[in-house]
Backbone atoms as SQL, in Angstrom:
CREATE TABLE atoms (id INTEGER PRIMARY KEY, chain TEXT, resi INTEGER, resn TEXT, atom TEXT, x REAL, y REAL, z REAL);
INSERT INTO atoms VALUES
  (1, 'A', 1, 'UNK', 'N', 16.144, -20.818, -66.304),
  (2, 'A', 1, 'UNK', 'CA', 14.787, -20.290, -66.361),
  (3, 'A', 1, 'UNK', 'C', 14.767, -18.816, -66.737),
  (4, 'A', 2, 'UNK', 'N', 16.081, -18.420, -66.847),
  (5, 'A', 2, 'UNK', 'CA', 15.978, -16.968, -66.879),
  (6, 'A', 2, 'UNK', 'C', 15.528, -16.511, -68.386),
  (7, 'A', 3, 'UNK', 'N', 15.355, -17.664, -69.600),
  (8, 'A', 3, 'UNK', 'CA', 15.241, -16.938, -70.682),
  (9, 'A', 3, 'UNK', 'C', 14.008, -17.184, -71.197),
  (10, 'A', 4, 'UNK', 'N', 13.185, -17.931, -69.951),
  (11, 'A', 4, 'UNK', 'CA', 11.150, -17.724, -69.682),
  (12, 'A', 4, 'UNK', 'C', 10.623, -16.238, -69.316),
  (13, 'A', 5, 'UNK', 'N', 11.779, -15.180, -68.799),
  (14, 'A', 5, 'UNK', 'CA', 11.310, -13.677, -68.287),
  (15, 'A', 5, 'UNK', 'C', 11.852, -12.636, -69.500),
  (16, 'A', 6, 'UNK', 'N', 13.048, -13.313, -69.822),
  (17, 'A', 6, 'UNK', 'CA', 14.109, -12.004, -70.860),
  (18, 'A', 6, 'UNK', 'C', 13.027, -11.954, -71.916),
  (19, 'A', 7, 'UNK', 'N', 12.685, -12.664, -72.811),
  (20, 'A', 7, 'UNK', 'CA', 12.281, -13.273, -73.959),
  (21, 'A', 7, 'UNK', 'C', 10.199, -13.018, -74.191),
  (22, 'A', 8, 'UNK', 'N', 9.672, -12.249, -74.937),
  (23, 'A', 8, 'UNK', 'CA', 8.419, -12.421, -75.061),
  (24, 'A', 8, 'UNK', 'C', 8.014, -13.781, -75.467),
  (25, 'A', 9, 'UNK', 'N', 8.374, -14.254, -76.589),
  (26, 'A', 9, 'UNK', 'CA', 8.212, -15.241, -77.043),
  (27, 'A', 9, 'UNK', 'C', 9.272, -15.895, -77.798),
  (28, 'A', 10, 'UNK', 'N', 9.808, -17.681, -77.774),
  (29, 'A', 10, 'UNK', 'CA', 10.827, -18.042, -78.113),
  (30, 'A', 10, 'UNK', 'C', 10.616, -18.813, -79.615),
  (31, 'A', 11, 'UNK', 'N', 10.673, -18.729, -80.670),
  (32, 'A', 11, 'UNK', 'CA', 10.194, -19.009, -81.625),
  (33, 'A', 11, 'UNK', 'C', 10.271, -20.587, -81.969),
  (34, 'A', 12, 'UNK', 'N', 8.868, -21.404, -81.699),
  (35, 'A', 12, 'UNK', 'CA', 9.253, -22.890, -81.936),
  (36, 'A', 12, 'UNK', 'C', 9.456, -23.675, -80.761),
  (37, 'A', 13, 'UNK', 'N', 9.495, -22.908, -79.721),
  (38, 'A', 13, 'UNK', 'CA', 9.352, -23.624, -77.994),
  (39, 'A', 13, 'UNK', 'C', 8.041, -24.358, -77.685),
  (40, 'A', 14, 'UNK', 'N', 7.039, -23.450, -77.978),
  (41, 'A', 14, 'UNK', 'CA', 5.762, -24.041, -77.836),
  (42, 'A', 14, 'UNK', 'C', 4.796, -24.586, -78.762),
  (43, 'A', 15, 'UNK', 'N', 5.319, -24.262, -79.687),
  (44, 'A', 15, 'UNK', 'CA', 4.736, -25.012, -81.014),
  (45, 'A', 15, 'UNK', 'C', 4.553, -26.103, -81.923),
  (46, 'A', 16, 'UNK', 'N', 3.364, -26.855, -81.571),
  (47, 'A', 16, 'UNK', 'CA', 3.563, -28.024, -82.018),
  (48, 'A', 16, 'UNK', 'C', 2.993, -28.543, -83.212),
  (49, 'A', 17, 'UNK', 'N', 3.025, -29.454, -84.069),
  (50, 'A', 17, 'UNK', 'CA', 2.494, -29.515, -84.720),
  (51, 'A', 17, 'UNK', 'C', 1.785, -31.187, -85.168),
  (52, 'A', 18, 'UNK', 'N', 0.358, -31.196, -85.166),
  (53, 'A', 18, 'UNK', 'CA', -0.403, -32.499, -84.378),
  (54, 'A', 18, 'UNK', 'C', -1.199, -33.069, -85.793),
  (55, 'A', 19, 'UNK', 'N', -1.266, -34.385, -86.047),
  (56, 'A', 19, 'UNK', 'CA', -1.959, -35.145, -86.610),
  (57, 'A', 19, 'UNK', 'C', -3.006, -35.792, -86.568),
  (58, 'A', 20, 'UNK', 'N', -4.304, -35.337, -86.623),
  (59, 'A', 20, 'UNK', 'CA', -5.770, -35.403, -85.965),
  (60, 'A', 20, 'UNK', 'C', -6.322, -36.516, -86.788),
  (61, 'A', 21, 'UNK', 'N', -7.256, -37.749, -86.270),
  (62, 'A', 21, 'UNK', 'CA', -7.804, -38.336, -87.312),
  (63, 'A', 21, 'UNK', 'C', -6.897, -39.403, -87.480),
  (64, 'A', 22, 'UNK', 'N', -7.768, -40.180, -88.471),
  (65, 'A', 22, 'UNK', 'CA', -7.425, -41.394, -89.191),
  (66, 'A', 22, 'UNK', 'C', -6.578, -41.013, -90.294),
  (67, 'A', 23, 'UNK', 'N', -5.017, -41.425, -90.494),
  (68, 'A', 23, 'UNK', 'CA', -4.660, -41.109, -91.330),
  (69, 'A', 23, 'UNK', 'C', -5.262, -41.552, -92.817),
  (70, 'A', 24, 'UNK', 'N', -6.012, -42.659, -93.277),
  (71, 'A', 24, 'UNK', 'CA', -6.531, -42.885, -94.277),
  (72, 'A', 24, 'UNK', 'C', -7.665, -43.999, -93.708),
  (73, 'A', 25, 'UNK', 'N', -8.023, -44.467, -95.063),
  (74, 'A', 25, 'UNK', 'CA', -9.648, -45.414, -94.681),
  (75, 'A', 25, 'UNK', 'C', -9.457, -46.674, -95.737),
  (76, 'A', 26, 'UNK', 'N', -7.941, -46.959, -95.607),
  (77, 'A', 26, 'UNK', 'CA', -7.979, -48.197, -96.139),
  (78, 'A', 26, 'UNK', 'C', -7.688, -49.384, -95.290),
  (79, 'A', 27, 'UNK', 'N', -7.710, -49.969, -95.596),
  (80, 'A', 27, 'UNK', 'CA', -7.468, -51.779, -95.365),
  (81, 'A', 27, 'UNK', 'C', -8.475, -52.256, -93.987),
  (82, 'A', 28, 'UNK', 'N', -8.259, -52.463, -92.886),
  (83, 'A', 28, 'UNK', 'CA', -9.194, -52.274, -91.541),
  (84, 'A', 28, 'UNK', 'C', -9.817, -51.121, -91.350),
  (85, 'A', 29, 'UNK', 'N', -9.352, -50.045, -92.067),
  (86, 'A', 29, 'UNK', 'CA', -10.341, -48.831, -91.418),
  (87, 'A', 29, 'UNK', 'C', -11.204, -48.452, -92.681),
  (88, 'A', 30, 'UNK', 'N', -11.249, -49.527, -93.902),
  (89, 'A', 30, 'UNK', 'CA', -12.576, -49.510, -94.704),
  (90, 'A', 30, 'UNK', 'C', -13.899, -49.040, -94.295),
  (91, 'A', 31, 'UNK', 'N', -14.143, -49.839, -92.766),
  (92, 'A', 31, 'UNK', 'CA', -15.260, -49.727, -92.431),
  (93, 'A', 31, 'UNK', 'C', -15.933, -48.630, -91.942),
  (94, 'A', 32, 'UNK', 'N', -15.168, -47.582, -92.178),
  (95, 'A', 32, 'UNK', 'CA', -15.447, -46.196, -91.636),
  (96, 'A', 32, 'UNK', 'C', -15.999, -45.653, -92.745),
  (97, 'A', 33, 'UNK', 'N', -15.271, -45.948, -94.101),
  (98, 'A', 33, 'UNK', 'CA', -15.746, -45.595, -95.097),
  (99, 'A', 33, 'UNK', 'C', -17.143, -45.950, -95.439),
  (100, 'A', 34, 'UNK', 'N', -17.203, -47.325, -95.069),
  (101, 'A', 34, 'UNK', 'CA', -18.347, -47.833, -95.451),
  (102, 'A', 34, 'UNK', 'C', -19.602, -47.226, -94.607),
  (103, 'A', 35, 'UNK', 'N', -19.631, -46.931, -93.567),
  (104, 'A', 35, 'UNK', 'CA', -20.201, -46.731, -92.303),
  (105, 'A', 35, 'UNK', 'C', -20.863, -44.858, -93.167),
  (106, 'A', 36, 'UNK', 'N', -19.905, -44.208, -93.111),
  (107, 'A', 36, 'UNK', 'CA', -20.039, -42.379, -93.681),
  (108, 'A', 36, 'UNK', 'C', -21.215, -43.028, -95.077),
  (109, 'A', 37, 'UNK', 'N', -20.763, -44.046, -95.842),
  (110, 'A', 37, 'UNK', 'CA', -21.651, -44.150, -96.860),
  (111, 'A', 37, 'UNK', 'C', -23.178, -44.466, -96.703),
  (112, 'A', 38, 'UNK', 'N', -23.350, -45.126, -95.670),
  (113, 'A', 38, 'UNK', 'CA', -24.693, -45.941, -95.065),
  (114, 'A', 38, 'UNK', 'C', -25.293, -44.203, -94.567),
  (115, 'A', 39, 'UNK', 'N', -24.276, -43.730, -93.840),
  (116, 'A', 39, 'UNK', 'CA', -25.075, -43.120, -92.970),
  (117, 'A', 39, 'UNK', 'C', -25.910, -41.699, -93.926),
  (118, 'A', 40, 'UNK', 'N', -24.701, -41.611, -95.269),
  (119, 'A', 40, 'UNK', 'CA', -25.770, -40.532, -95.845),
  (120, 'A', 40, 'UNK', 'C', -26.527, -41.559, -97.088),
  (121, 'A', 41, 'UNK', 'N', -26.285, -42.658, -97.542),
  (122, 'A', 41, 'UNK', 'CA', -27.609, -43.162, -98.296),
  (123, 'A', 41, 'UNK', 'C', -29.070, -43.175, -97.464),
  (124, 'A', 42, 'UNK', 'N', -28.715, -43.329, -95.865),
  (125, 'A', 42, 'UNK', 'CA', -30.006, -43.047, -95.064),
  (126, 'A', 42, 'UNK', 'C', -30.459, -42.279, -95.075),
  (127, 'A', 43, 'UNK', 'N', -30.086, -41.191, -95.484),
  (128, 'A', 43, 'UNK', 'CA', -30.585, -39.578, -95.393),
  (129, 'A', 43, 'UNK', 'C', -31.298, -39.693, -96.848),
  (130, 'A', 44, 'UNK', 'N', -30.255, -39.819, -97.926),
  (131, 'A', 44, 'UNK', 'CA', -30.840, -39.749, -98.905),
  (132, 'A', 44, 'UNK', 'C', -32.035, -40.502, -99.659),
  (133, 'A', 45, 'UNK', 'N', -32.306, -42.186, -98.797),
  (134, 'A', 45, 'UNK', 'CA', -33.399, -42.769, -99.349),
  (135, 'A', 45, 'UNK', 'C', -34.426, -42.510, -98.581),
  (136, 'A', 46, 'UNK', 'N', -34.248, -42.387, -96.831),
  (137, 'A', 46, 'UNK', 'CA', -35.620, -41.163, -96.517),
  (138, 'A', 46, 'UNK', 'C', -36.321, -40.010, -97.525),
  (139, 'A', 47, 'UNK', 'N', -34.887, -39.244, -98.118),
  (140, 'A', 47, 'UNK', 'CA', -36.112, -38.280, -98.588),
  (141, 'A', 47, 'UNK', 'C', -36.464, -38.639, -99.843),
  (142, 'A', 48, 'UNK', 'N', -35.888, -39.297, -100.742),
  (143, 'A', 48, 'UNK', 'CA', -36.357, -39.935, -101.947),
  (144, 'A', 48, 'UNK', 'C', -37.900, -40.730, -101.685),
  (145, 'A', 49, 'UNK', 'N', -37.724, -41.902, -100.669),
  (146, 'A', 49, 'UNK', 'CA', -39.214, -42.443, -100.760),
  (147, 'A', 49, 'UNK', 'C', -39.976, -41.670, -100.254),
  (148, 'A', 50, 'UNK', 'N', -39.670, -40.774, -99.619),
  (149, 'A', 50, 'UNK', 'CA', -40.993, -39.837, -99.016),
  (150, 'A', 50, 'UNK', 'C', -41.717, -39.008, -100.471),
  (151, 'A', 51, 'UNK', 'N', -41.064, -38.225, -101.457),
  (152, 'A', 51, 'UNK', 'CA', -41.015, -37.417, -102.001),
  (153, 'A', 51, 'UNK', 'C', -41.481, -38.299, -103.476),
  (154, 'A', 52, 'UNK', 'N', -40.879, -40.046, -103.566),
  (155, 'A', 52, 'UNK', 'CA', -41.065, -40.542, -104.911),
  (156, 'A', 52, 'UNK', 'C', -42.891, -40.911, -104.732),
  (157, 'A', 53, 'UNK', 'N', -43.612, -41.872, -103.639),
  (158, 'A', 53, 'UNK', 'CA', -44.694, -42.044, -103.665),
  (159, 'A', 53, 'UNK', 'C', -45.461, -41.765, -102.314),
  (160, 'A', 54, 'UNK', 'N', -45.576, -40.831, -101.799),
  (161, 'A', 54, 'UNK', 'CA', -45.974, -40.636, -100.356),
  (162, 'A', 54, 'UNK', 'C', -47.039, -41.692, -99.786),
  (163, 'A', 55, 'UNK', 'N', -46.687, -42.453, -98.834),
  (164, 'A', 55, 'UNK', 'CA', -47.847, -43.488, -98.418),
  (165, 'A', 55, 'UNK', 'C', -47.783, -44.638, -99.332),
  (166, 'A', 56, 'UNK', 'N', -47.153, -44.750, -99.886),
  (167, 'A', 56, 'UNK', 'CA', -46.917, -46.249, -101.312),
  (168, 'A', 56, 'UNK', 'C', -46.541, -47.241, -100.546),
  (169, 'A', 57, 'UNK', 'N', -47.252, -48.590, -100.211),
  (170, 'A', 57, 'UNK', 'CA', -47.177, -49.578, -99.553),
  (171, 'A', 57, 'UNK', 'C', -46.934, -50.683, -100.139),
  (172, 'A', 58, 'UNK', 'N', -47.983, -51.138, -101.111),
  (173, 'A', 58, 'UNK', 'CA', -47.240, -52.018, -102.112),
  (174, 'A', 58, 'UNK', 'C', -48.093, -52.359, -103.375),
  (175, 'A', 59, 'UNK', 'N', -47.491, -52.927, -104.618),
  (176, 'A', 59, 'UNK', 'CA', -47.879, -53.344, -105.821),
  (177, 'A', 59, 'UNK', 'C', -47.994, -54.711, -105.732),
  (178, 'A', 60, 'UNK', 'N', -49.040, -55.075, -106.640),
  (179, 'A', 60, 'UNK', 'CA', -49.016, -56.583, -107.133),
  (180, 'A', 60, 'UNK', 'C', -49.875, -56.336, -108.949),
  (181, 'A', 61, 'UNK', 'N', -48.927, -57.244, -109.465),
  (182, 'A', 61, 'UNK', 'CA', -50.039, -56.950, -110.837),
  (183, 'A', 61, 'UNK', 'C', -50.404, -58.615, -111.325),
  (184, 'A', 62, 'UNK', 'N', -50.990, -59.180, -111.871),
  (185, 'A', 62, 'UNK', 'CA', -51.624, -60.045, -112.127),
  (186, 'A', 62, 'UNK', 'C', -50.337, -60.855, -113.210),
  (187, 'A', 63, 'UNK', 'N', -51.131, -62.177, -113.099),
  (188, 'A', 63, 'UNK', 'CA', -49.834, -63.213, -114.029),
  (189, 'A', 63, 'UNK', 'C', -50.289, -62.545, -115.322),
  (190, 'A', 64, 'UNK', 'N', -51.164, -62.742, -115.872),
  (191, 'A', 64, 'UNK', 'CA', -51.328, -62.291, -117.457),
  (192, 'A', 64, 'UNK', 'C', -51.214, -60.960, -117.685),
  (193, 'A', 65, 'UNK', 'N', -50.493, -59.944, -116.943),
  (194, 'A', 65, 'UNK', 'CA', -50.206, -58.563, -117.118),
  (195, 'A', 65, 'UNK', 'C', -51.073, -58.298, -116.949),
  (196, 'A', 66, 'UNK', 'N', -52.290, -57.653, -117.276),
  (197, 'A', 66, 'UNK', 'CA', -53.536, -57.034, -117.428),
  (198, 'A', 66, 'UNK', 'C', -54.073, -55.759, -116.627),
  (199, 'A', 67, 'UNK', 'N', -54.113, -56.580, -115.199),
  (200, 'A', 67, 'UNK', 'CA', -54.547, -55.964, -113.704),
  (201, 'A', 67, 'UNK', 'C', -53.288, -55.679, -112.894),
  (202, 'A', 68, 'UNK', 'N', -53.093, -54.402, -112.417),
  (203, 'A', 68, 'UNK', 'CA', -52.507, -53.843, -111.662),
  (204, 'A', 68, 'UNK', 'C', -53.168, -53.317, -109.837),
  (205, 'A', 69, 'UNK', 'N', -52.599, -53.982, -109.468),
  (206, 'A', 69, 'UNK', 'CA', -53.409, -52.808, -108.194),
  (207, 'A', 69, 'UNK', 'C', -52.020, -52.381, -107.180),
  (208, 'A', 70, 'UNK', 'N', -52.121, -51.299, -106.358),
  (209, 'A', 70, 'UNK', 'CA', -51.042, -50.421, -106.400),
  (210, 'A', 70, 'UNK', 'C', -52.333, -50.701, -104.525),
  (211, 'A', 71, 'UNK', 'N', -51.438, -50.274, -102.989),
  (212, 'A', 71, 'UNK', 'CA', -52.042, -49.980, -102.341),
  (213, 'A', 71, 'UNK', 'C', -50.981, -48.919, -101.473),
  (214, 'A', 72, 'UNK', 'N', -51.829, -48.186, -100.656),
  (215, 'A', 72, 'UNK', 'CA', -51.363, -46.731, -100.191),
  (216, 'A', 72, 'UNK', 'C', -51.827, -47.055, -98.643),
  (217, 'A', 73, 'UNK', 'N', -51.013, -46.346, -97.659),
  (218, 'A', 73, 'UNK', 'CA', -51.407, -46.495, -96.237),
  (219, 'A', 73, 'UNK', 'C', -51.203, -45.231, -96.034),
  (220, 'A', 74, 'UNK', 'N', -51.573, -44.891, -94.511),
  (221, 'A', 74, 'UNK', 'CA', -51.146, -43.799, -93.933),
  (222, 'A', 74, 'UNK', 'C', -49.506, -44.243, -92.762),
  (223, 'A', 75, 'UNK', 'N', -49.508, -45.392, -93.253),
  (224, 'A', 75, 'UNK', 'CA', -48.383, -45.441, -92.004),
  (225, 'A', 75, 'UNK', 'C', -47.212, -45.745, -92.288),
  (226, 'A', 76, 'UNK', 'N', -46.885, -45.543, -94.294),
  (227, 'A', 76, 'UNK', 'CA', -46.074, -46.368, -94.762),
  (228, 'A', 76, 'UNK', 'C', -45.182, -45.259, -93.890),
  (229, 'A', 77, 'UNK', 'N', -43.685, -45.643, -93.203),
  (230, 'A', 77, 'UNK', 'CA', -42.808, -44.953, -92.665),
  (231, 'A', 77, 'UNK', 'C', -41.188, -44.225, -93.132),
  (232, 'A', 78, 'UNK', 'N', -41.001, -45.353, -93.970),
  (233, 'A', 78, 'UNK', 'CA', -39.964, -44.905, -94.628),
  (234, 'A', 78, 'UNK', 'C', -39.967, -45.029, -96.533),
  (235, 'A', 79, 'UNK', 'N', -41.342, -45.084, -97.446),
  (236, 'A', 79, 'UNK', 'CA', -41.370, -45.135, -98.420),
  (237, 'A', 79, 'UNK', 'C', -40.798, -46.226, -99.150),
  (238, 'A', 80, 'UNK', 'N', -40.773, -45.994, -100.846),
  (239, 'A', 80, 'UNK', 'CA', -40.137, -47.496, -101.406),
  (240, 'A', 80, 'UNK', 'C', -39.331, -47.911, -100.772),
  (241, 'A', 81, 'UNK', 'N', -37.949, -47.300, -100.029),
  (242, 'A', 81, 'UNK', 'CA', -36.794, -47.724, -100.044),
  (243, 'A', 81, 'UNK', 'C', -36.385, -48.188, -98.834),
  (244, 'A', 82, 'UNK', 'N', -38.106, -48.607, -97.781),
  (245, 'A', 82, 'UNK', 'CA', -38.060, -49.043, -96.654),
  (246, 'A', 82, 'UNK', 'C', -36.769, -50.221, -96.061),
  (247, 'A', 83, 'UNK', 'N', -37.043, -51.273, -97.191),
  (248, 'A', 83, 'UNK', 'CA', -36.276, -52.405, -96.172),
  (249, 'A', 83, 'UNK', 'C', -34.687, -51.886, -96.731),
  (250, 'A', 84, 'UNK', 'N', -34.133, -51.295, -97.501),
  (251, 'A', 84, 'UNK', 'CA', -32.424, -50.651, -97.826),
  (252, 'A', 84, 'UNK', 'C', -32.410, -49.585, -96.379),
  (253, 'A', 85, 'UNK', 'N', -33.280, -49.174, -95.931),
  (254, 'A', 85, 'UNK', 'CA', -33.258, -47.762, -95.158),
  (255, 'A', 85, 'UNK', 'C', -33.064, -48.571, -93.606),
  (256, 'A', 86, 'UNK', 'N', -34.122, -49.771, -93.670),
  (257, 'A', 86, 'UNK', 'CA', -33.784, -50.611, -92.404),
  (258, 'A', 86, 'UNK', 'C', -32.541, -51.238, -92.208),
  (259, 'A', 87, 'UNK', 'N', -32.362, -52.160, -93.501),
  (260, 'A', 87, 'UNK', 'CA', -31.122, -52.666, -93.190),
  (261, 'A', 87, 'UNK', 'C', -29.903, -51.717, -92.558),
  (262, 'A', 88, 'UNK', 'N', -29.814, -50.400, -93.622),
  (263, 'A', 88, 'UNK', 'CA', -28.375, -49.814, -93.339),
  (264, 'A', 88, 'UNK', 'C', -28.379, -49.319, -91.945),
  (265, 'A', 89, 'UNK', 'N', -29.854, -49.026, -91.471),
  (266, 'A', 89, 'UNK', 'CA', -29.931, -48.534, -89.842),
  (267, 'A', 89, 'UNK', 'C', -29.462, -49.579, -88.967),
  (268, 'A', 90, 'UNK', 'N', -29.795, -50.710, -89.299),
  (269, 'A', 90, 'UNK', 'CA', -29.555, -52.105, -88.470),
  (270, 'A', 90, 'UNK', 'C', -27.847, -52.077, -88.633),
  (271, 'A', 91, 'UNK', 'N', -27.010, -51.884, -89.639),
  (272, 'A', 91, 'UNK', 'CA', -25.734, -52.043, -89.402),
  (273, 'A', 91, 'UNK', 'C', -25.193, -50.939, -88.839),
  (274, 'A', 92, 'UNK', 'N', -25.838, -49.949, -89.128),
  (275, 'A', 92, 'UNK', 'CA', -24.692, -48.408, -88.558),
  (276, 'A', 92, 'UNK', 'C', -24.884, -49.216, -86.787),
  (277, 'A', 93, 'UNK', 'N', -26.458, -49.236, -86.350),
  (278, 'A', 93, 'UNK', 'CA', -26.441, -49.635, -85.207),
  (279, 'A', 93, 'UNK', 'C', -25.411, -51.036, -84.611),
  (280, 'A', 94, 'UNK', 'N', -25.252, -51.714, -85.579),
  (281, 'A', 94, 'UNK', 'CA', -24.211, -52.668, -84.371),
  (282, 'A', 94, 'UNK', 'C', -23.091, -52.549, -84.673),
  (283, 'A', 95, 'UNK', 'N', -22.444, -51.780, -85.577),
  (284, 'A', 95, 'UNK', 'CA', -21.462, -51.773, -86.172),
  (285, 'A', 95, 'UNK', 'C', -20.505, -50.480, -85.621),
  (286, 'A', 96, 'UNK', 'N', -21.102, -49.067, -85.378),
  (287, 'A', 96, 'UNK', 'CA', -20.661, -47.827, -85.098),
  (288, 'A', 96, 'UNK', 'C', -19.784, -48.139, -83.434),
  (289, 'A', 97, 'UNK', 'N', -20.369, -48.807, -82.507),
  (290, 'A', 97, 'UNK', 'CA', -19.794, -49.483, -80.974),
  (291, 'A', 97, 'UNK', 'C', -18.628, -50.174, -81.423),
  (292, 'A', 98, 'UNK', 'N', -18.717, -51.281, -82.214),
  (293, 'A', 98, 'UNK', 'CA', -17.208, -51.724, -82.269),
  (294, 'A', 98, 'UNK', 'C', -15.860, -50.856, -83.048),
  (295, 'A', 99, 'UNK', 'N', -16.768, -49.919, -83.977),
  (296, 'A', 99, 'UNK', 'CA', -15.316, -49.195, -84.486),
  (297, 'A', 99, 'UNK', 'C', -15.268, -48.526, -83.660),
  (298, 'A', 100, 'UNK', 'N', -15.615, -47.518, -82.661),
  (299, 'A', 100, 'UNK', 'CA', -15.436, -46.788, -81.449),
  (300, 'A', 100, 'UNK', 'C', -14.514, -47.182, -80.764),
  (301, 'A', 101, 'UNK', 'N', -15.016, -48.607, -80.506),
  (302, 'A', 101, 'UNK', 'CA', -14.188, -49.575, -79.274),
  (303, 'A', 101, 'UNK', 'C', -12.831, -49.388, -80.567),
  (304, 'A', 102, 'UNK', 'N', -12.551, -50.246, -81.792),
  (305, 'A', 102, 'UNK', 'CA', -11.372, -50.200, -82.395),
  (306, 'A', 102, 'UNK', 'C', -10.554, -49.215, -82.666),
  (307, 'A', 103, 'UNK', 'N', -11.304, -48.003, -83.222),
  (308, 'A', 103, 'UNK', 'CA', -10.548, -47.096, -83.565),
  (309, 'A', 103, 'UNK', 'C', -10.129, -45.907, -82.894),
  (310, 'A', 104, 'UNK', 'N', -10.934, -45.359, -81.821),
  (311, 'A', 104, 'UNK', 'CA', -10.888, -44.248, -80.804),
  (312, 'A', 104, 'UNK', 'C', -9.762, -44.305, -80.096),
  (313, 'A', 105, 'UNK', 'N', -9.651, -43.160, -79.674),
  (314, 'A', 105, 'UNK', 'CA', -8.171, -43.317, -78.424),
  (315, 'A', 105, 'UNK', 'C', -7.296, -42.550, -78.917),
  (316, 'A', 106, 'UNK', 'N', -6.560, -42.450, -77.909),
  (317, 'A', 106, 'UNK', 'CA', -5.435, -40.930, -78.347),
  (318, 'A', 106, 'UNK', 'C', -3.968, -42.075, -78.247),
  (319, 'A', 107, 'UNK', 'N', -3.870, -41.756, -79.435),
  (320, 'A', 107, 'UNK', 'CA', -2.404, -42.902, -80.135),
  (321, 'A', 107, 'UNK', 'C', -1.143, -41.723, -80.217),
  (322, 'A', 108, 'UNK', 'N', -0.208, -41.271, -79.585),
  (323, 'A', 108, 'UNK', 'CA', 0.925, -40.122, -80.198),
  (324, 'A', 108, 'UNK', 'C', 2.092, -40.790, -79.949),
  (325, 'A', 109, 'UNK', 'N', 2.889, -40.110, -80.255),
  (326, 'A', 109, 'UNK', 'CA', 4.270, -39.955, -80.290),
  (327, 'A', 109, 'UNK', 'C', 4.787, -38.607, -79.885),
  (328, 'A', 110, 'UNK', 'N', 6.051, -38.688, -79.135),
  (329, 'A', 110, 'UNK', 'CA', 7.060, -37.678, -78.480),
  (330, 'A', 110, 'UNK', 'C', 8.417, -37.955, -79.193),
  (331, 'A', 111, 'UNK', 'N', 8.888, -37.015, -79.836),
  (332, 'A', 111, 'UNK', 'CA', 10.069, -36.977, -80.132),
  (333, 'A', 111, 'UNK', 'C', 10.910, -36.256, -79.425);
C-alpha cells in the first residue's frame, strides 16, 4: 500500500476505458433504428400537416370530375398526415417497453 502515499498519481491504475451503447443497430437491434425513425417522422408530419392545410379534414370530388368539395374543421388535430402520425404513435407506444425490457441493462466485462 505504500505506493498509494509515495506516488501522486500512477499512470493507467485508474483508468479505464468503457463502451457505452449499442454497439450497432443491426440484425435484432434494427428495431431501434426503426423506432429513432418513427419517432422523428412524428415530429416531422405534425409540423408538415399543420403548416400544409390548417384545419383540412377532408376531400371528395365527384365521379365525372367536375365538382370538388374540400371540408375544414376546427378540430382537425394532426392535419393530412393524421392516420401515418397515429399509426407511428401507436407503435413507438407498444413497442419502446419491450426494447427497454430487451435491450437495457448494464452488460460488461473485467479483464
Amino acid at each position: 500500500m505504500a505506493y498509494l502515499f509515495n506516488y501522486a498519481s500512477i499512470p493507467g491504475f485508474w483508468h479505464y476505458r468503457a463502451t457505452v451503447g449499442l454497439r450497432d443497430l443491426l440484425n435484432e437491434r434494427a428495431v431501434v433504428r426503426e423506432a429513432i425513425a418513427k419517432k422523428a417522422a412524428i415530429e416531422l408530419l405534425n409540423s408538415a400537416g399543420s403548416a400544409y392545410r390548417a384545419g383540412y379534414a377532408s376531400q371528395s370530388t365527384s365521379r365525372d370530375g367536375v365538382s370538388q368539395s374540400d371540408g375544414f374543421t376546427s378540430s382537425a388535430t394532426f392535419g393530412t398526415y393524421g392516420g401515418h402520425f397515429t399509426s407511428y404513435k401507436e407503435w413507438i407506444k407498444d413497442n419502446i417497453p419491450k426494447m427497454k425490457m430487451r435491450f437495457c441493462g448494464i452488460q460488461y466485462v473485467t479483464i
